[in-house]
Every structure is written in C-alpha cells, then in structure tokens.
N, C-alpha and C positions, 0 to 999 in steps of 0.2 A: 337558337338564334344567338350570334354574339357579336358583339358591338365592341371595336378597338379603339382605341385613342392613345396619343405617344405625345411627347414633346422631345422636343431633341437640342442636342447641343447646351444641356443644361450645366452652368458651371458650377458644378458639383465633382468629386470624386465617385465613381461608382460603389465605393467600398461603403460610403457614409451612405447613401441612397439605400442598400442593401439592405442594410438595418433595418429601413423602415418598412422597406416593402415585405419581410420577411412576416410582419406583424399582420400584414394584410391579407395575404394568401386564403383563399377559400372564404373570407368574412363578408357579410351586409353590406349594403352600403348603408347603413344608418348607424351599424358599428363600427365599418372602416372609418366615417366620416367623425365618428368620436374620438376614435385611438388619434388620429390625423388631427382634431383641434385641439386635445391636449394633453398631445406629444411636444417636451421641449428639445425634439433633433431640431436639426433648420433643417434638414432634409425632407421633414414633413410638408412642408410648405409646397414646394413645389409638383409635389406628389396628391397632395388634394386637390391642387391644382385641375390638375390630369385628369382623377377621380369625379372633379366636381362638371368637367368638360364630358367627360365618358355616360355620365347620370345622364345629363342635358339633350345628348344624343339619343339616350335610351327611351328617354320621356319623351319627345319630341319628333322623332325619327319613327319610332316603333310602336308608339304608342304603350310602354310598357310602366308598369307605375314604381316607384321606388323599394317598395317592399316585396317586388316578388325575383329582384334580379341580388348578384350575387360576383364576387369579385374572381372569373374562373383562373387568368392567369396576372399576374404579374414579375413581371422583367425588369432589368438594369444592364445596358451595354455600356459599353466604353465607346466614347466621342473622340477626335481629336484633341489632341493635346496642344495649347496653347504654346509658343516654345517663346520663353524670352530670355534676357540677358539680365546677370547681374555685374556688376562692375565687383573687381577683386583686386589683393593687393599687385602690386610690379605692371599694372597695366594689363592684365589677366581679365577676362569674363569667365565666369561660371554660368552655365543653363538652369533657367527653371521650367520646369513642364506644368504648368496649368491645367489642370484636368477637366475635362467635361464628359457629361453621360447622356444617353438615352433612356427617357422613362417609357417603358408598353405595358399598360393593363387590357386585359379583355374581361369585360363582363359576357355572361350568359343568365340566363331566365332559367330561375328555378323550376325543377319539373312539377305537378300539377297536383300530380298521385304521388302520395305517399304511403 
C-alpha cells in the first residue's frame, strides 16, 4: 500500500529542495521527522511539511500506525518560473526567473516478515 502526498508550486529552487530530500530517501518516518526538525536548510521546512501531511493520511486513511511505514520515494520537479523585471542602467530591464518546485513523497508499509 502506498500513500502520496505533493505540494506544488513551492517557491523554492529545486536544487536546494534536493539536498534535503536526498537525506530522506528509504528512512522512518520518526527519523525523517528528526533529520527535518533539525535540519538548518529552509528547504526542510516545507518538506516536513509534506511528510507530516503524508503521515496524517497514512494514520487516518489506512489505518496504518507511524512506526511501521517508511519513506518509499521521494522527488523534486521543477515548477514554473516566476519571470520578473529588474530595472537596469540606459532604460534597460534585465529578467529574473524566480523559481519554484514540486515536492512528491510516497510512503509504503513495511513488509511484516523479516
């Protein structure tokens, strides 16, 4: 059984999200939830976020308890990019691109037998 949860349009860089989620990959959720409260990325933040959304489904939805599920994937895409102007010299604009991501983890339920 596995249970997804995303947030989107997060304005973050993907590159910085990356980091953290790389830390996540295959872990607890009682360990992910610790790396995530203190981790000083900002990118943590919105990624427990996620994490703590995805739990709430698992407990709640499926009846599954915290200690027997497990972090199967986690992803980072790229969002649209916010496009604005900046003012430059001679009457010139230069662009900035603002970045934003999508967060998807998927949990799964540890198998039973080991």
């Amino acid at each position: 059984m596995e249970i997804k949860s995303q947030a989107k349009f997060i304005r973050m860089s993907s590159r910085k999200v990356e980091i953290v989620i790389e830390m996540l990959r295959g872990k607890s959720i009682v360990d992910a939830e610790n790396i995530l409260h203190f981790s000083k990325r900002i990118a943590a933040k919105p990624v427990l976020k996620v994490l703590r959304a995805a739990t709430a489904d698992a407990e709640h939805n499926f009846k599954l308890s915290k200690d027997s599920i497990f972090i199967k994937a986690a992803t980072v895409g790229q969002g649209p990019a916010l496009k604005r102007w900046r003012p430059r010299a001679f009457g010139r604009a230069a662009p900035i691109k603002k970045h934003t991501c999508h967060i998807t983890l998927i949990l799964a339920e540890r198998s039973k037998t080991k």
